[in-house]
N, C-alpha and C positions, 0 to 999 in steps of 0.2 A: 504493500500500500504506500510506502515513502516515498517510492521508485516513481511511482509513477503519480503522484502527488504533486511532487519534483517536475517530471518532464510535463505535466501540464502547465503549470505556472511558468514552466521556462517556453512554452509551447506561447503564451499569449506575448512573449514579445514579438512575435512576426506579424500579429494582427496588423499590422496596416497594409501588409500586399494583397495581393488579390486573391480572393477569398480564404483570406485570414481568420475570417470570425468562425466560417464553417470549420475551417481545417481544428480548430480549438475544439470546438464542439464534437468533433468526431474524436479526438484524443479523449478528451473527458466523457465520451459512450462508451469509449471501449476502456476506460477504466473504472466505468463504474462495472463494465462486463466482466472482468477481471477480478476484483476484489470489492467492487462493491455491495455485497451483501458477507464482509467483512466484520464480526457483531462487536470488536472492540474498536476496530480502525478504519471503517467504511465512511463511519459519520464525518472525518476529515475532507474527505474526497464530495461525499454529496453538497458540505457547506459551500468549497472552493466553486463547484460546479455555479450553485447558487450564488455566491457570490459575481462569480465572473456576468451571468444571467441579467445581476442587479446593475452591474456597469452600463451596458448596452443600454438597460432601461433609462438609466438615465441622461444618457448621450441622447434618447431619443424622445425625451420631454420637449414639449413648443416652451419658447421662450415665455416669462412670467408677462401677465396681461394679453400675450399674444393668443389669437383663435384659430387651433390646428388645422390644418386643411386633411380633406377625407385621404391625402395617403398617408401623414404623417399619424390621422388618427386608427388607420387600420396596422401600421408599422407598431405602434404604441399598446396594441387592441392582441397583437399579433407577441409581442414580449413580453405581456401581461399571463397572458396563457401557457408561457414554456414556463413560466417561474409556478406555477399553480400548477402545472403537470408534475414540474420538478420536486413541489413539495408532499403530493397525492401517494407520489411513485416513492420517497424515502419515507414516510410512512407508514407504509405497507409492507416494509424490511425491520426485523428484529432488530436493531441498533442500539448499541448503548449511549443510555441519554437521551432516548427519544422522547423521550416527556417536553425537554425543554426544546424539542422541532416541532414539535406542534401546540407551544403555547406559543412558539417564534412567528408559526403559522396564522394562529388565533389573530394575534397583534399585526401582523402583516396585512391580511386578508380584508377588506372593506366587504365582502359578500359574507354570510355565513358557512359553514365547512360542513360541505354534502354532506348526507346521511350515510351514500357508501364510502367516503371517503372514513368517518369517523369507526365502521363499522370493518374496513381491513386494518384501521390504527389496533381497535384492541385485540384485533384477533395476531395482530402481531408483537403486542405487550405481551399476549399469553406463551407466545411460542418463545418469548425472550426468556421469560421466567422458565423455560424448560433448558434454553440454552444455556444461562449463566453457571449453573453447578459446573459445568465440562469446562467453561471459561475461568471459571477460578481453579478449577482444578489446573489448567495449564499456567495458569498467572504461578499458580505458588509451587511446580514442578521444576527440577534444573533439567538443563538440555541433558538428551536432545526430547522426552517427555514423548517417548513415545508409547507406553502402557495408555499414558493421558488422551493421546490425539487416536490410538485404535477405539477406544471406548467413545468417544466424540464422534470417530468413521458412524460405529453400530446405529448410534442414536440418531443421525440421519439419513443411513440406510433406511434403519426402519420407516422414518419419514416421508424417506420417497423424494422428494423434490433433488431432479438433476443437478441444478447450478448450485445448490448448495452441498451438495455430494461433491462436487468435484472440486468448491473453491475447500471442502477440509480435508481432503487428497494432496491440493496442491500446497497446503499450510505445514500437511506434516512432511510432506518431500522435499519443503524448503530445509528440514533440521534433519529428515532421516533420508537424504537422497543415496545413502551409501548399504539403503536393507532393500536385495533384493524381493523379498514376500512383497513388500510393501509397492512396489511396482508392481508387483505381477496380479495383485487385486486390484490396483488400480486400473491398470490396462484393459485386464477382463471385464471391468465395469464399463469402461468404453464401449471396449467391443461388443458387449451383450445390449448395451440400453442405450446410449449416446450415436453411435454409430455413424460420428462426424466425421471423413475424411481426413481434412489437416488434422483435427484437434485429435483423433487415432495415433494418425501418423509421427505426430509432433512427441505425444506420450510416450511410442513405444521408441522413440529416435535418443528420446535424453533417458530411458532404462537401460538401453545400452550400453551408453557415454559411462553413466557413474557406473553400472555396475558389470560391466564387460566381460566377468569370469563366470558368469552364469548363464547355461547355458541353453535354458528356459525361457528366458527372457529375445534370446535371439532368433528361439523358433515362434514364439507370438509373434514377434516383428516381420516374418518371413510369411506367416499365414495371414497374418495384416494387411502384407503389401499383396498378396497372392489374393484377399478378399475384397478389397478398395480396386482392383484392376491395374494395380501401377503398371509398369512397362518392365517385360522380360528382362531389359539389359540393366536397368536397376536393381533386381532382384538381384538375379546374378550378381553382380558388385557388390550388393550388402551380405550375399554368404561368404563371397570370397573377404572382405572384413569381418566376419564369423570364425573363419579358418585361422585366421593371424590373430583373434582375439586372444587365446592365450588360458587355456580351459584347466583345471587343475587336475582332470582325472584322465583317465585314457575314455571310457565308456559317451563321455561326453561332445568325443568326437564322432564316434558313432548316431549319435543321436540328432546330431546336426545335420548329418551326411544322409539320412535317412529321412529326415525333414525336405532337405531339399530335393532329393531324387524322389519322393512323395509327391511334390510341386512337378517335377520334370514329368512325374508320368500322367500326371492330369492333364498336363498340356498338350498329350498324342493321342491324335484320333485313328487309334487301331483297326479301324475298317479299310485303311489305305493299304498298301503292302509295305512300303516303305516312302518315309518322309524325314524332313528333313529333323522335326520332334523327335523324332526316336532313333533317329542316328546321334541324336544328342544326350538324348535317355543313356541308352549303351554306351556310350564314348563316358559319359559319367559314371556308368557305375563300375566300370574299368578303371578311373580314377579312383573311383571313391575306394575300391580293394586295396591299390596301387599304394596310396597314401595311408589306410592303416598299417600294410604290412610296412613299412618305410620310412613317415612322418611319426607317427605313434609308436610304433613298437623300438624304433629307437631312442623315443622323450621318455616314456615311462615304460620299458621294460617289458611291457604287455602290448597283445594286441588290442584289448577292449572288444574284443568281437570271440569272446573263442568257440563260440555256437556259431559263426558265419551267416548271422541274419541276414544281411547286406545281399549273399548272392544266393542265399535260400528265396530272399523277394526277389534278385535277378530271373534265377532259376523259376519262378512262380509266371512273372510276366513274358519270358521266354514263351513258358509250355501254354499257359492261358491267354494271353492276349495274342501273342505271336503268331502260336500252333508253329513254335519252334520247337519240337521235342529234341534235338540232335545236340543243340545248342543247352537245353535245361539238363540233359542228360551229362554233358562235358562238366556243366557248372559241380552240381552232384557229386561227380568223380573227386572235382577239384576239393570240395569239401569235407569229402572223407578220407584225403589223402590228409589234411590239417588235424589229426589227432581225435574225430568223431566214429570212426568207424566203430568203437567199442561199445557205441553207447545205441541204444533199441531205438528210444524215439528216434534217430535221427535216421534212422533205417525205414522206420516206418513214416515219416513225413515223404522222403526220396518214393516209397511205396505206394503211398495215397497219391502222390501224383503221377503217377506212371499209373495206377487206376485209374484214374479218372480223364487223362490224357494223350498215353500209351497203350501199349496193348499188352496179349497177359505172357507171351514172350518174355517181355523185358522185367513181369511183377513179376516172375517166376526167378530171372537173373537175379535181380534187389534180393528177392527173399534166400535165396540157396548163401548168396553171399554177405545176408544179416545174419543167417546162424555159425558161421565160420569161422565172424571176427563180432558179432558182439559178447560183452564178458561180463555188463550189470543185469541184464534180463533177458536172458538165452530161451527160456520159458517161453515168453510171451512168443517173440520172430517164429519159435519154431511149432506154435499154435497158429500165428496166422499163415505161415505156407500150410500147413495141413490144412485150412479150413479153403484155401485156394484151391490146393488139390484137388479136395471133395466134392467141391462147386465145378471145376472147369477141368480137372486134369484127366488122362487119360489112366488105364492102370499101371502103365512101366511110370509114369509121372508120381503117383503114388507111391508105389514101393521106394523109385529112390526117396521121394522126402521120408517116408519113414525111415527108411537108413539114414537117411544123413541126419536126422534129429535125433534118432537114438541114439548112434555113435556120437553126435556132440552132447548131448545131455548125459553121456556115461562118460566121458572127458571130464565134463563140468563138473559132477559129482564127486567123480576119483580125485580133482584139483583142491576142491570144498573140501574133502575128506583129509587129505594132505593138509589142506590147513590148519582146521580142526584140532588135527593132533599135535600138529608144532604148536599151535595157542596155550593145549593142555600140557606140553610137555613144557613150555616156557612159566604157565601159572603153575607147577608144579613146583620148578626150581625154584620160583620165587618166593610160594612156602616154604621150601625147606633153609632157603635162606633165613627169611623172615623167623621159623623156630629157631636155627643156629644163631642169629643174632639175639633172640631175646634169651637161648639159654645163655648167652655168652652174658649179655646184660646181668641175669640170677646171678653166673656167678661172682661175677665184679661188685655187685652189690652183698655176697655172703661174703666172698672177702674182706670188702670195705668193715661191714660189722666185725667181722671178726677180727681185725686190727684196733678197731675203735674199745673193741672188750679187754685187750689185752691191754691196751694203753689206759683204760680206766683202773683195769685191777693195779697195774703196777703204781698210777697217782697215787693208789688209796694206800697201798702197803707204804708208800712213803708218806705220809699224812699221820704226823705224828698224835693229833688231837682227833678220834675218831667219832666224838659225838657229835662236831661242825658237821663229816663229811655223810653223817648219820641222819641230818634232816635234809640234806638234797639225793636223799636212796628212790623215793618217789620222782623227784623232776628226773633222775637218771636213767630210770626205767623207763620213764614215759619215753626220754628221748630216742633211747635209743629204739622203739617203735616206730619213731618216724620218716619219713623217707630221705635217703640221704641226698636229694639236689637239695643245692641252696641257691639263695637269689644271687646274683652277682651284689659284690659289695657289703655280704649282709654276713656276721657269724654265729655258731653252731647255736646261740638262745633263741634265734629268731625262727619266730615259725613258718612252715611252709607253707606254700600256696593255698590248700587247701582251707586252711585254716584264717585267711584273711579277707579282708571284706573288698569290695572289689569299690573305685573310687574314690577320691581326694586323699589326704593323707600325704606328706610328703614325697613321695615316690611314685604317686598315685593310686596306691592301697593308704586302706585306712589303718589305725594300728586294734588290737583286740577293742569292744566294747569295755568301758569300765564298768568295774562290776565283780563281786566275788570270783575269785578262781574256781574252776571246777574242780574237783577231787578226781584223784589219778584213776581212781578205781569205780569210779561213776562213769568216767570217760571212756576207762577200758569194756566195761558191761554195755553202755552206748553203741559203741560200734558194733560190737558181737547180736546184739537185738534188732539191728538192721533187717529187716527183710531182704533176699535179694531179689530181681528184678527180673521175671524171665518171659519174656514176648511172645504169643500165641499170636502168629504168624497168619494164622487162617483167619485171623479175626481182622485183618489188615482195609478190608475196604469198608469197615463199620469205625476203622480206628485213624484219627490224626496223630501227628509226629509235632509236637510246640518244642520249639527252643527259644537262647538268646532271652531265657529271663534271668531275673537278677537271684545270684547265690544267696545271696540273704533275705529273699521271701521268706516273709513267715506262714504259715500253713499253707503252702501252696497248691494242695487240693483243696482246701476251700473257699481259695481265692480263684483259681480258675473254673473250678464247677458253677460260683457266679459267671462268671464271663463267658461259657458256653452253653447255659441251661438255655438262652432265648435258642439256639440253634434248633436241641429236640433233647428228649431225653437220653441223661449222661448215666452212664453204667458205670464205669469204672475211669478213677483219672489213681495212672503208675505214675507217683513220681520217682526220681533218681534221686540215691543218694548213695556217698563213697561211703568207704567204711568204715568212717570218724563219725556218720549220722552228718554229714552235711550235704546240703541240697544242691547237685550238679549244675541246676540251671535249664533242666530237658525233662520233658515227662510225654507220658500216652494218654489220650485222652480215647476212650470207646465207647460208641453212642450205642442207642437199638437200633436205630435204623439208618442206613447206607446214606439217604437224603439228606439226614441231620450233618453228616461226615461231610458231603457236599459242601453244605452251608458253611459249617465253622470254616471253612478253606477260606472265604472270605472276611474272616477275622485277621487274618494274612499280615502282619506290619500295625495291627494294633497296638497302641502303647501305654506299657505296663509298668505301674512303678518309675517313668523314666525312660524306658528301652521299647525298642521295635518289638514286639513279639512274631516269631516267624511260627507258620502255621503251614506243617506241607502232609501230602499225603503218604501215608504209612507206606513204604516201601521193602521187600527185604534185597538190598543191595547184591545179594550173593547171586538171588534169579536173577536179579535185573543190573548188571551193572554199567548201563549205558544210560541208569538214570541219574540226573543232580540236579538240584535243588540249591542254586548259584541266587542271593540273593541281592548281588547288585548286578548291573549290564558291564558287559566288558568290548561294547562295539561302541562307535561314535553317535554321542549323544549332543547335540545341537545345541538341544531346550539346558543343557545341563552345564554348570563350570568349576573346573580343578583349580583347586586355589591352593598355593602351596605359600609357604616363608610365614608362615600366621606367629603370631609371640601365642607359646606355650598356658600364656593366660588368658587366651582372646575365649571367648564364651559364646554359645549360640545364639544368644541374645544382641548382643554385641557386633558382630556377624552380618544379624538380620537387618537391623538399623543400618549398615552399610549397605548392603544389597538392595535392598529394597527402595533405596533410592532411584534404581536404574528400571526397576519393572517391577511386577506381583511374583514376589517369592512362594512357590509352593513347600520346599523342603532342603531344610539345610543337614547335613551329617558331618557331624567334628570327628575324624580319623584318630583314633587311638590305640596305645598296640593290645597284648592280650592282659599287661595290669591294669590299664583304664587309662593309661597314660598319654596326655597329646599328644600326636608328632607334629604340628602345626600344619596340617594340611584338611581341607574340606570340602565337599560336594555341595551346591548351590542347584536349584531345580526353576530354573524361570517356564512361567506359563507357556512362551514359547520361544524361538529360534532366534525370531528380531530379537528378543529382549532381550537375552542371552549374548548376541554380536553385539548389541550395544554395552551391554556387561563388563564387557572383554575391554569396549576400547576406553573405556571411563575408569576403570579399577585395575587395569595391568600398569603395575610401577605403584600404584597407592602407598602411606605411609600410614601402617598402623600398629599406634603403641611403638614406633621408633623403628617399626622393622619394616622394611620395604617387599609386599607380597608379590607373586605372581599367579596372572589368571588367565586362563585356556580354555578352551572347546573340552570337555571331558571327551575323553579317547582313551579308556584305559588299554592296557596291551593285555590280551591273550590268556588265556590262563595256561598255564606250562602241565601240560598232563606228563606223567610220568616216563620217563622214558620205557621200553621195552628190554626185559631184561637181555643181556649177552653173554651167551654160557662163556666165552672167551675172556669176562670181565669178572668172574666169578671169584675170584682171589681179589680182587681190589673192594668188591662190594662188604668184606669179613676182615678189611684191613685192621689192624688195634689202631683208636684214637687217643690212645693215654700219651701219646710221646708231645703232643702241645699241651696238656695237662688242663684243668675245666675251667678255666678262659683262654684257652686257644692259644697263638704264638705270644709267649712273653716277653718283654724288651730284653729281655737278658739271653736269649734263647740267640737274638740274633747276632752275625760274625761280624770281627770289630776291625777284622782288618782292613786295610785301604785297597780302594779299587784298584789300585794300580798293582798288586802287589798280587792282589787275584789271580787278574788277567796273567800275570805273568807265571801263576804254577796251574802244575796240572791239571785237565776237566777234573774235576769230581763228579761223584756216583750222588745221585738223589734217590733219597727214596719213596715208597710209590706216595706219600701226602706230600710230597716235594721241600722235607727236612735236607738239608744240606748233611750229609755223616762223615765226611772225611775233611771237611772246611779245618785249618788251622785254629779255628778258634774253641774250637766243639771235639777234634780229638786229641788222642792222650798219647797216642802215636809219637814218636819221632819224627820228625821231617827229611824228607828222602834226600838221599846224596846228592846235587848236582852231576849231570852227566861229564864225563873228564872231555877235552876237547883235543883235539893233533894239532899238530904244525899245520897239516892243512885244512884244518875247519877257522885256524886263525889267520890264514893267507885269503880265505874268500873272504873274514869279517873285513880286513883291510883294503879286498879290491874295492867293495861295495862303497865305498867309501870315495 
């Protein structure tokens, strides 16, 4: 509105050439068309208008005492009218301040103010009163406010009225011209209900401009230009500025290339045999192969096509539009030499069309040679040649397909079978690793005890005052019950994991409740009256799986039997507990009926105490181990952002207030390890993708609480499944770890001598954790002789010289 506020007022210094006055007047039309129905900055523009109005009018008063003559009075008759049109037409637009334009009116006016005029004034005070909430919502937003101006879009959507849809389109594309979505509803709202030429053209022209790497946005522009009728040689020139835009993915050139030979083949009229259209169609799609396998596959590594859609619709308009079968058949080839031939469907799409285009000759070649070489569904290819057979074939046609199906389905089998067994002989080894390792673990741990015995007995015989060591016989006992990890950092009084409460607390555990101590022999009767826990397996689809609650619930079936009784009735809730009597954090919940099991599923991320409660269904992992239950995404989330460098104090509260300035926060999660402990890193959930890119560029580098965060697109990486055992690794997997001892390499562990002194003796032998054993600094060895040298090992040092 400034802008062109500006070039109006600069627009009336010309007024004295020829026709000056009009040329002002069409400036000031077309910026009232523009931003004139503007609800905070329009009223600027309507005054200027009216003002400039009031000048003319009075250049064209008759002189005082003079009697106008009939042209000066129709001239006068004729500017009285545009200012009472001018003030009719601005109050019938929601403006702010329009009270005081038509009390301006009232006092201006020598006539009374029509009944329709008075009657669009209030219907448009009503509609202000609906705008203003979204107006102050943007008044009191920092940029670029765009949660504010989509919520402002809805509400004139719903309204309906085109020019004001478009001028709150082009309000927020002045602040968010850099979020593709945001164009791309725009433009669709063109092109569905506007349906203007230029003002199409003009939109999808500057979606482009800002947002270039999208590559959505430049197939609207191409269907634009393809539905307005531009000119062939235009089109083409703006794909070819398509191509050089600069796309981030591989698949995204495909998509363009597809777009456009889309357009090429609408343009030939296949009733001709050949024209000049479709030698241009072909010539492109010749390209368009040429350039993946070449332009693309050497940008990113890929070709983005590895299904060959491009010449599967080559091959389609060959055989259907063509009745080129010779030509779809060659394409075909071409594409099952590109790495498809293993896979059915692609056997059977080649199939359907030689059906339906072909004849049963060639369906008969396709199919003998889908069962040959495909290797995911050999099943399927060699059901449908049999069903060919049956329908058309003669009986030597028949016999061989059944030969050749048999023979390759007892292939397929014997291959399956073969694997089978290498699977169970690899899960095999891997138990009996998996036992060899945890016997090894028993007895490193009976060891441990029995060292820890020996060392106590000997303190006590030396302990000359035997009734001091006589009231710690109790904490000795106990201890030595307990497991021997300990925390890093922490010594032999402190207790173990089990036994602490999970958040705050210096460390991030809490320390014991205060509170009487338990008696040693209460504690040990405690664990021993445990129940233990043993799962009826068949009761699995009447039973959910709850984790991820908090260790220190108290009565935790009767806290969750609340929280699942609205499902249906609860039959039994197991919970877990180790075998100190404390509560693991997981239980089984088992309803009567199957539906009930359904339902609590969507209890799913409930929060309990504080914590997500996860809700999945009862599975037994041994039948099924291709099931998981992965409770956050590990592919690229848009709506979502990784926020890393946080100070160890920052809180989700805290957090939120930051975030939530840029969009509507659905879900924030603070990263901590498995004591409760921050690592300063955390997940942000904006409502959508815009808010999220604008997230990214407002809050990456931010300064909070002194520490400078960073923020990203969430992309977590992959989850790393286990490798597959290698019986040839099988000695490394039963290596001992006791030689870095239970924090790992110690600064003392490492060799002290100087590099130079290294390099200069012998390799040394590493062993398989890659401890150095023969380093000068770590053995006990001698140091070997240097090797004696001759006269002539000292006559070459000297030539070299």
């Amino acid at each position: 509105p400034e802008i062109w506020l500006e070039y109006a007022q600069y627009s009336i210094g010309g007024i004295g050439q020829e026709g000056g006055i009009e040329k002002v007047r069409s400036i000031f039309e077309r910026a009232l068309t523009a931003v004139g129905l503007h609800v905070t900055k329009g009223t600027a523009l309507w005054e200027a208008y009216r003002e400039f109005e009031n000048a003319i009018l009075e250049t064209a008063q008759p002189a005082p005492g003079s009697i106008p003559s009939p042209e000066q009075q129709q001239v006068l008759c004729s500017q009285l009218e545009k200012i009472h049109t001018l003030f009719r037409r601005q109050l019938g637009i929601p403006l702010l301040d329009m009270e005081a334009s038509y009390a301006e009116y009232e006092e201006w006016s020598e006539e009374p103010i029509p009944e329709t005029t008075i009657k669009s004034y209030k219907k448009a005070l009503q509609q202000l009163e609906k705008c203003k909430p979204y107006e102050e919502a943007l008044l009191g937003a920092e940029t670029p406010k765009l949660a504010e101006y989509q919520a402002y879009i809805d509400f004139e959507m719903k309204a309906g009225d085109p020019a004001r849809i478009q001028l709150i389109y082009e309000r927020a594309l002045a602040e968010n011209c850099l979020v593709p979505d945001l164009w791309a509803r725009y433009n669709q709202y063109l092109d569905r209900q506007l349906k203007v030429k230029e003002l199409v053209l003009s939109a999808h022209d500057r979606a482009v401009r800002n947002c270039p790497w999208t590559v959505g946005l430049w197939i609207r522009y191409l269907l634009a230009m393809e539905r307005h009728r531009v000119e062939h040689s235009i089109i083409s020139e703006m794909f070819e500025k398509a191509l050089n835009a600069g796309f981030i993915q591989a698949t995204d050139y495909v998509e363009i290339w597809q777009a456009y030979l889309d357009y090429l083949r609408r343009r030939v009229d296949f009733t001709q045999d050949s024209s000049k259209e479709l030698e241009e169609l072909r010539s492109a799609f010749a390209r368009a192969v040429e350039y993946l396998k070449q332009e693309v596959e050497e940008r990113f590594s890929e070709s983005g096509d590895p299904s060959c859609t491009i010449m599967q619709n080559w091959a389609r308009v060959e055989a259907r539009l063509c009745n080129n079968m010779q030509k779809a058949r060659e394409l075909w080839d071409n594409i099952m030499t590109k790495g498809n031939a293993k896979y059915a469907n692609m056997w059977l799409e080649y199939y359907n069309l030689e059906r339906a285009h072909g004849d049963t000759q060639h369906c008969r070649k396709a199919l003998h040679r889908a069962v040959q070489c495909t290797s995911d569904y050999p099943e399927h290819v060699c059901e449908v040649l049999l069903t060919l057979e049956r329908i058309e074939g003669t009986l030597e046609d028949w016999d061989a397909a059944v030969q050749k199906t048999e023979n390759r389905l007892a292939r397929v089998n014997e291959q399956r079978a073969k694997a089978a067994e290498k699977e169970a002989a690899l899960a095999k080894q891997e138990e009996e690793r998996a036992e060899q390792r945890k016997q090894a673990r028993a007895e490193k741990k009976a060891s441990k005890k029995a060292k820890k015995t020996r060392t106590g007995d000997k303190r006590k015989a030396d302990e000359d005052d035997e009734g001091e060591w006589g009231q710690e016989e109790g904490f000795q006992s106990h201890q030595s019950e307990l497991p021997s990890k300990r925390h890093r950092g922490e010594g032999d009084g402190v207790l173990p994991e089990e036994d602490m409460e999970v958040d705050s607390g210096p460390f991030g555990r809490s320390e014991k409740p205060d509170g009487p101590a338990i008696p040693k022999e209460k504690a040990s009767t405690s664990r021993k009256d445990v129940p233990k826990v043993f799962h009826d397996s068949s009761k699995d689809k009447v039973t959910v799986f709850v984790s991820n609650l908090s260790y220190t619930m108290a009565e935790p079936e009767a806290k969750l039997r609340e929280l699942f009784g609205s499902c249906g009735e609860v039959v039994e809730i197991r919970a877990v507990f180790n075998n100190k009597g404390t509560f693991r954090g997981y239980c089984y919940v088992q309803f009567r009926e199957e539906e009930a099991a359904r339902q609590a599923l969507a209890l799913d991320r409930t929060a309990v105490e504080g914590r997500p409660m996860f809700v999945s269904p009862c599975v037994d992992k041994n039948k099924n181990p291709d099931f998981k239950v992965f409770r956050y995404s590990t592919t690229l989330e848009k709506h979502k952002l990784f926020i890393s460098g946080l100070p160890f104090s920052c809180t989700k509260e805290e957090l939120e207030e930051v975030c939530k300035a840029h969009g509507n926060v659905k879900d924030i999660r603070l990263v901590t390890n498995r004591a409760g402990k921050p690592k300063g890193l955390a997940y942000v959930e904006y409502e959508n993708e815009a808010q999220a890119s604008q997230a990214v560029l407002k809050m990456d580098g931010l300064t909070v609480k002194d520490h400078v965060i960073k923020v990203m697109i969430s992309n977590p990486p992959l989850r790393k499944l286990p490798d597959r055992p290698d019986p040839s690794r099988a000695s490394l997997a039963l290596a001992p770890r006791q030689i870095y001892g239970a924090r790992g390499k110690g600064r003392t562990q490492l060799s002290m001598m100087p590099r130079a002194l290294q390099r200069q003796s012998n390799p040394v032998a590493k062993a398989e954790n890659g401890m150095v054993q023969n380093s000068p600094a770590t053995s006990s060895d001698p140091p070997a002789e240097p090797k004696k040298m001759s006269n002539a090992d000292f006559a070459k040092m000297l030539l070299k010289k």
